[in-house]
N, C-alpha and C positions, 0 to 999 in steps of 0.2 A: 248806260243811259242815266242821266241825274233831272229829275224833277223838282219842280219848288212849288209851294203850298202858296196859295195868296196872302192866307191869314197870317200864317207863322213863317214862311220861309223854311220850314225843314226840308233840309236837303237829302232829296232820297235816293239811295244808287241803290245796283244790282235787285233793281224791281222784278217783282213777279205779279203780274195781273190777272185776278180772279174777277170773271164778271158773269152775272147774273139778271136777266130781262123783269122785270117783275111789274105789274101794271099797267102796261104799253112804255114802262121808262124803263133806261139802262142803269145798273147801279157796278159798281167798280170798288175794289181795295185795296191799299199796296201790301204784299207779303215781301219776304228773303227768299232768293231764289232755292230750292229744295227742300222747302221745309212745309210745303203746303202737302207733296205726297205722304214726308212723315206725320202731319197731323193727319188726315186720312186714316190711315192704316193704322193709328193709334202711337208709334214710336214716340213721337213730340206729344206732349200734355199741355205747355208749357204756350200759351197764346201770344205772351210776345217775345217769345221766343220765333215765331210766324210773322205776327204781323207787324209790318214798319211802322203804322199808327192806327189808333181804334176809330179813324175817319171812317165815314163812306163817302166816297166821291161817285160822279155822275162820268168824270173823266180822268183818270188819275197822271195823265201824260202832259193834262193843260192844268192839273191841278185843281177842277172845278170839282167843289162839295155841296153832295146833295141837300136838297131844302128837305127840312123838319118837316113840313107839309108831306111831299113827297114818298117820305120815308115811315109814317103815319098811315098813310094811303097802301101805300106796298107793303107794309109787313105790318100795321097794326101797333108799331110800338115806334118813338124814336131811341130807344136804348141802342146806339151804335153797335156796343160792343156784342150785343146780340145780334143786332143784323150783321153783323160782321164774321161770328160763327156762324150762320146760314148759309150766307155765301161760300165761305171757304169750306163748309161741306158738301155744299151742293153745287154750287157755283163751276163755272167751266173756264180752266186755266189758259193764262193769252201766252201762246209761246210763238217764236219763228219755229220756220218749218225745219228748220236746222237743229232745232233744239230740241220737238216733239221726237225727230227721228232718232237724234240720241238717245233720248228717254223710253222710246219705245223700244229700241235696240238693248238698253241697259234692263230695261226689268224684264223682256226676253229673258234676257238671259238669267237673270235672279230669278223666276219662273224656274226653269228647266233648270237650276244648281238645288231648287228645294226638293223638287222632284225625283233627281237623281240621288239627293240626300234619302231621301222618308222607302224609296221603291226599290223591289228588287225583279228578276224573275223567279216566277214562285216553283217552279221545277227546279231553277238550281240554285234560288237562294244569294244568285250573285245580284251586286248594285250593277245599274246600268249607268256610263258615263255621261257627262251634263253634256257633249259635243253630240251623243248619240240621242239624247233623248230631244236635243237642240232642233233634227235633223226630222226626228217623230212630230215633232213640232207644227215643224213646216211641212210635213207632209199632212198631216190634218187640216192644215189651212187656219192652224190657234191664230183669232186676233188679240193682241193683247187691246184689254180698258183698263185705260189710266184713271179711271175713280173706282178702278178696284184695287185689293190690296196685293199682293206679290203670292203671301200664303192663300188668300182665299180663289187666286185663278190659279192657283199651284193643284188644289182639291180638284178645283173642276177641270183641268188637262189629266189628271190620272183618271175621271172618269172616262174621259173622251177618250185617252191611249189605250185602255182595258178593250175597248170595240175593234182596235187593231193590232195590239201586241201583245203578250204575255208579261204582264205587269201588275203589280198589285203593292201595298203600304206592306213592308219589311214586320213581320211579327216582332212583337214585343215580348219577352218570356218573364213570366213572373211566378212568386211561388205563392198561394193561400195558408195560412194558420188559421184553421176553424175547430169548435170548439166540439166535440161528439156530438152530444145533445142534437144541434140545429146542424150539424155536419152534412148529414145525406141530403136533407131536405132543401136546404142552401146549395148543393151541388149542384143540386136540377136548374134552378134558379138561374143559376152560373152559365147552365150549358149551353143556353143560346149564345154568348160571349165567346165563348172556348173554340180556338179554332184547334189544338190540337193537346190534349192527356201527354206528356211524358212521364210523367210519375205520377203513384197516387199512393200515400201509406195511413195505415192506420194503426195507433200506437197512442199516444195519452190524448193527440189531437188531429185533427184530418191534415195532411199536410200534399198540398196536390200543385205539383210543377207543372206550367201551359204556356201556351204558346196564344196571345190575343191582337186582333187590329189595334192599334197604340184610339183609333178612335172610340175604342169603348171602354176604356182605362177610367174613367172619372164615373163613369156609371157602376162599373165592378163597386170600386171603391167605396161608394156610397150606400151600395148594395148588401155590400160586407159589415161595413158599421151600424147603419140602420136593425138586418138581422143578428148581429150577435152580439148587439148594444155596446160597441168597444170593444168586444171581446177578442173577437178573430183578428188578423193584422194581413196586410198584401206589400207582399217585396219586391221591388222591380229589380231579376236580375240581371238582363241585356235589354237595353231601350232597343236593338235592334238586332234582330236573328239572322244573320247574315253570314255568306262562307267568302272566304279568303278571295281574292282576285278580279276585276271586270267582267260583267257578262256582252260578248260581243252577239249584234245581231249578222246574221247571216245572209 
């Protein structure tokens, strides 16, 4: 598809249309095709790297651009390039139905590969395969939404799957160095985090190997430096506790 602008004549191909209703008017922007999920989800930073021009148009296929008035009235500002990040965060992408289906099919599946990445069974510690976890999927009846991001409907199918499968986020094992002093006292602290002690020694410094959800990792951390003013240190020694092989469901 190639549009022309009345003003400028820029010629714009492989359009992506983000439109947005606002005020009883329609407003519209040309992006590049796939770059509007990357700004979404954060990957793209980069706004023209997105947007084909920092226009708002009223129609972007006849090329009609919206009145200053208009654009005043519906967002309070004419600063384009701000109502143009509005849109393309909020805004709702014009695809064929050709093209939603593949995108819904694609991040399915990028869904269900993060999934099978981060989870294991927690009885046997094995990863379950993205074809299997594909299959959990559709048996829950997961809809994917495309104004969310891939990791953050990744979170919420492991909640969903947990109500039906033996599944949970693959422990992380890390080791603490705490200092005596504040060692024991700082343990307790710890212990809500701690999903499993394999080691614990005491010797010039508290030194205690464990097994945590990778989701409580930045709170430890913080937890650690805060109480030991720098002093204690946390090592990640496996981002993931995992044993050798597939785990097949039955």
């Amino acid at each position: 598809m190639s549009i022309f602008t009345p003003t400028n004549q820029i010629r714009l191909t492989n359009v992506a249309v983000v439109r947005m209703k606002r005020a009883g008017k329609r407003f519209e922007i040309a992006c590049y095709k796939n770059k509007v999920v990357g700004w979404r989800s954060g990957v793209e930073k980069d706004l023209d790297e997105v947007l084909q021009t920092h226009s708002v148009f009223v129609n972007v296929s006849k090329g009609q651009v919206a009145k200053k008035e208009d654009l005043v009235s519906a967002f309070g500002t004419d600063n384009q390039t701000e109502i143009c990040k509005q849109i393309l965060t909020k805004g709702e992408v014009q695809v064929s139905d050709k093209e939603r289906h593949t995108q819904l099919e694609q991040m399915f599946r990028d869904i269900a590969t993060i999934v099978a990445d981060k989870c294991v069974n927690p009885e046997t510690k094995r990863p379950y395969t993205v074809i299997l976890i594909e299959r959990a999927m559709k048996d829950i009846h997961y809809s994917v939404k495309t104004n969310k991001s891939t990791k953050q409907q990744a979170l919420e199918v492991i909640k969903q799957l947990k109500e039906k499968m033996k599944i949970e986020r693959a422990h992380m094992r890390l080791r603490f160095l705490l200092p005596l002093s504040e060692g024991k006292k700082l343990k307790e602290k710890l212990k809500p985090f701690i999903k499993v002690i394999e080691s614990e020694d005491y010797d010039q410094q508290l030194e205690i190997v464990c097994l945590i959800d990778p989701g409580c990792f930045r709170e430890i951390d913080e937890l650690i430096k805060k109480e030991t003013k720098g002093k204690g240190s946390l090592e990640v020694l496996n981002l993931k506790d995992v044993e050798e092989g597939d785990e097949k469901l039955e």
